[in-house]
Steps between C-alpha positions, in 0.01 A plus 500: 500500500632812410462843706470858344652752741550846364492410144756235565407120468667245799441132589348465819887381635620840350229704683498301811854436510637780748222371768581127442866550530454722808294207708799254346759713662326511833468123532895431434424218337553419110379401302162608755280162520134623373315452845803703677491740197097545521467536893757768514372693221157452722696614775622838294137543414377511884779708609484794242126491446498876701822617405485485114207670243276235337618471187879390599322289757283265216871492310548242828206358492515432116898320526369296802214374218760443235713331748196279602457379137847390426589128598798463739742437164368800350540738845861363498571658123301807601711537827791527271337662250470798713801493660704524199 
């Protein structure tokens, strides 16, 4: 699935990227396994949910989707993916 943002086209890993490698770097684990990977982007979610405007907040809530449709293989390339 592709995302236009500000004329620009992304893949969801593109868009989502900066927020996916953020809860990867806060687990110190890598490659993240997917449950780890989804219950501390859930984590990121609770905590800034009054600290950061809506929009940047559903940018969380979307990755932690993505993230949640991936099989473990696929989190594994994506955890790399975004890393690199």
């Amino acid at each position: 699935m592709m995302i236009n943002y500000q004329g620009e086209d992304f893949t969801e890993t593109e868009f989502y990227g900066r927020e996916i490698l953020e809860a990867i770097q806060l687990t110190n684990k890598f490659p993240t396994p997917k449950k780890v990977l989804i219950e501390m982007l859930e984590e990121m979610i609770h905590e800034q949910l009054d600290l950061i405007d809506k929009e940047e907040l559903n940018h969380y809530i979307h990755a932690k989707k993505k993230v949640q449709t991936l099989t473990e293989e696929e989190v594994k390339n994506l955890c790399v993916e975004v890393k690199n």
